[in-house]
C-alpha positions in Angstrom: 101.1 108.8 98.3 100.2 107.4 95.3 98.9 103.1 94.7 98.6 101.7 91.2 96.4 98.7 91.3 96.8 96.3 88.5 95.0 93.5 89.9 91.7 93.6 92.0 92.3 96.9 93.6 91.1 98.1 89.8 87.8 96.9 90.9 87.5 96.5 94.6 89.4 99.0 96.2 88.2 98.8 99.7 90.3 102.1 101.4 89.7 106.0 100.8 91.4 107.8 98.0 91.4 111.2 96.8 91.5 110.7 93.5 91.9 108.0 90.9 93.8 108.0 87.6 93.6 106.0 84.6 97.2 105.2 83.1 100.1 102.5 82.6 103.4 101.4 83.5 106.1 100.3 81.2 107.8 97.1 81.4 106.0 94.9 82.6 103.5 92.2 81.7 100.6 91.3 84.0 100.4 87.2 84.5 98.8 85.3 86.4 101.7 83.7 88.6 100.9 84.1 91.8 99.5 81.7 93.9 96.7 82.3 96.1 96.7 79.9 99.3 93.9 82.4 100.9 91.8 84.5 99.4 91.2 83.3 95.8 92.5 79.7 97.0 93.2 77.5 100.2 96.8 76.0 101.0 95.8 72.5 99.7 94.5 74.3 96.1 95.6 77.6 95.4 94.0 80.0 93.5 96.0 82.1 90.6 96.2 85.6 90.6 97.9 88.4 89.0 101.5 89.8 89.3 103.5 91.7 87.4 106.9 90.5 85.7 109.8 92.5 84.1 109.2 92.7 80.1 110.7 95.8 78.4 108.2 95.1 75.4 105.3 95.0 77.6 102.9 97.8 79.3 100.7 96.9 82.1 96.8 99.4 82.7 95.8 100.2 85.9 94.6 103.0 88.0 96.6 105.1 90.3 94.9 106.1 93.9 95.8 108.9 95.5 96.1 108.9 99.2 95.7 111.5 101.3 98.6 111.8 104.0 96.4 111.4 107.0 94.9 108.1 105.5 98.3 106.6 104.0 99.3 104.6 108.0 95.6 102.8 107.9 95.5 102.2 103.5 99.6 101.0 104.2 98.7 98.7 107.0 95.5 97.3 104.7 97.1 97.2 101.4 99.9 95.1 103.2 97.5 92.4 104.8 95.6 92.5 101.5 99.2 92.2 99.8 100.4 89.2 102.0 101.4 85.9 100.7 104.4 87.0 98.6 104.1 90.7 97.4 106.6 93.0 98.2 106.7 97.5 98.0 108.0 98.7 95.6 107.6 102.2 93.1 107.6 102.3 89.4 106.4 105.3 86.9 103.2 105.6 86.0 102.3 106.8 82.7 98.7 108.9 83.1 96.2 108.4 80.2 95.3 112.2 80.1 98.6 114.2 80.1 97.1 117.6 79.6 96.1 116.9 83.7 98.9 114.9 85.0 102.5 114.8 84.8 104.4 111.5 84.8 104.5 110.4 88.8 106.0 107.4 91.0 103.3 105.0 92.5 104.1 102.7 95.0 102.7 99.2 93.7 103.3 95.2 95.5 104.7 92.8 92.7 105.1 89.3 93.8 108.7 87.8 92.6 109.4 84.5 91.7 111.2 84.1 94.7 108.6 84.0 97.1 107.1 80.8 98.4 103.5 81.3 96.6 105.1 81.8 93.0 103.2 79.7 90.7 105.4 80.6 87.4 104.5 79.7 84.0 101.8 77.2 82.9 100.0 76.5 79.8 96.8 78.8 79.6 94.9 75.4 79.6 95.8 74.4 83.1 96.1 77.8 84.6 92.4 78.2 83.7 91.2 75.0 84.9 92.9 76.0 88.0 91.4 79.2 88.3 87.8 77.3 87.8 88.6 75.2 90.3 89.7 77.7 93.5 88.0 79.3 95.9 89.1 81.0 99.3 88.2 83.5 101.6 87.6 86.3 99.3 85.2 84.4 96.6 85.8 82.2 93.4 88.9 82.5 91.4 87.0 82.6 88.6 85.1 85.9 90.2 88.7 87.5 90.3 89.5 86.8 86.8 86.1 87.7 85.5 85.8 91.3 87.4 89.7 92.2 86.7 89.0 91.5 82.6 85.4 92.9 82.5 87.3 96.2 84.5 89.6 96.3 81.9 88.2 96.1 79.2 85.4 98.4 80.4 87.6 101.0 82.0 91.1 100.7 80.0 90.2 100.1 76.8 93.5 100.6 75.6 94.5 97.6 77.3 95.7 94.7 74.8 96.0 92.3 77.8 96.4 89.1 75.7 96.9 86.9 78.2 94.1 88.1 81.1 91.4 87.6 77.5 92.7 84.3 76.5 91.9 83.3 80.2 88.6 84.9 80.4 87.8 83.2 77.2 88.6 79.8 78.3 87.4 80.1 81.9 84.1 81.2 80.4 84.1 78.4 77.8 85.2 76.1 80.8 82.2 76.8 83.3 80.0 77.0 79.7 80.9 73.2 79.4 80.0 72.4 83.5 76.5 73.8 83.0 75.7 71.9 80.0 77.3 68.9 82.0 74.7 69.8 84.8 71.9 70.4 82.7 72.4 67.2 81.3 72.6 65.4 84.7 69.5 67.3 85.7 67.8 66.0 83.0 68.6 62.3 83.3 
């Protein structure tokens, strides 16, 4: 079994795989629509985190994890806790980076639709960043998810031209950049 992680699992994986491949999917866009209630957020505030959405002009990076058959049962059962919330199974065709190696392949990947009681939908970067600076739940800061999925990217997909996950990085970093000045300022009164 192969799992493409678009999200976190590019940089916290968490289960046994046998390999990992570097690669895209087509026709999607990675946004951050999703609402965290536990582990980037709490039920009262949320946190924001990635899904993927149909966009036949857009291709999503990622890394594909192959599972050995012996492990799939326990990395299924994980993946689905990890998942839950409002992410369903589904497969899609991933596109490897190095096709001298690999052959085009299905992956099985969650996608949380807009149908499910955590979607978040659109918002304007602004506020979807000030929400993101804002949450924290079980798993750590928002802004930790954010930070480690765009510093992953960009140091282990290069190719990625994620416009949206930057422009969020950028004004999550110039947000938190403004609360320590604020702080310093407060210290220094």
């Amino acid at each position: 079994m192969w799992a493409f992680g678009y999200g976190s699992l590019i940089w916290k994986v968490n289960f046994p795989y046998q390999r990992k491949v570097a690669g895209y999917i087509d026709g999607y866009a990675r946004r951050f629509w999703q609402g965290s209630p536990d582990h980037r957020g709490n039920p009262r505030k949320p946190g924001r985190v990635v899904t993927l959405l149909p966009d036949s002009q857009e291709r999503v990076w990622g890394i594909a994890y192959e599972i050995a058959e012996e492990d799939v049962p326990q990395v299924r059962e994980y993946l689905d806790f990890r998942e839950r919330g409002g992410y369903s199974l589904t497969s899609v065709t991933f596109q490897p980076r190095d096709t001298s190696t690999y052959e085009p392949f299905e992956v099985m990947i969650y996608i949380a639709t807009p149908d499910n009681q955590n979607f978040l939908g659109p918002a304007s970067m602004e506020d979807i960043a000030l929400q993101i600076c804002s949450s924290i739940g079980e798993s750590g800061a928002n802004t930790e998810y954010l930070l480690n999925l765009a510093e992953a990217v960009r140091t282990l997909l290069p190719e990625a031209s994620d416009q949206h996950l930057f422009e969020l990085e950028r004004l999550v970093r110039k947000i938190n950049l403004k609360k320590d000045q604020e702080d310093v300022e407060i210290y220094n009164i």
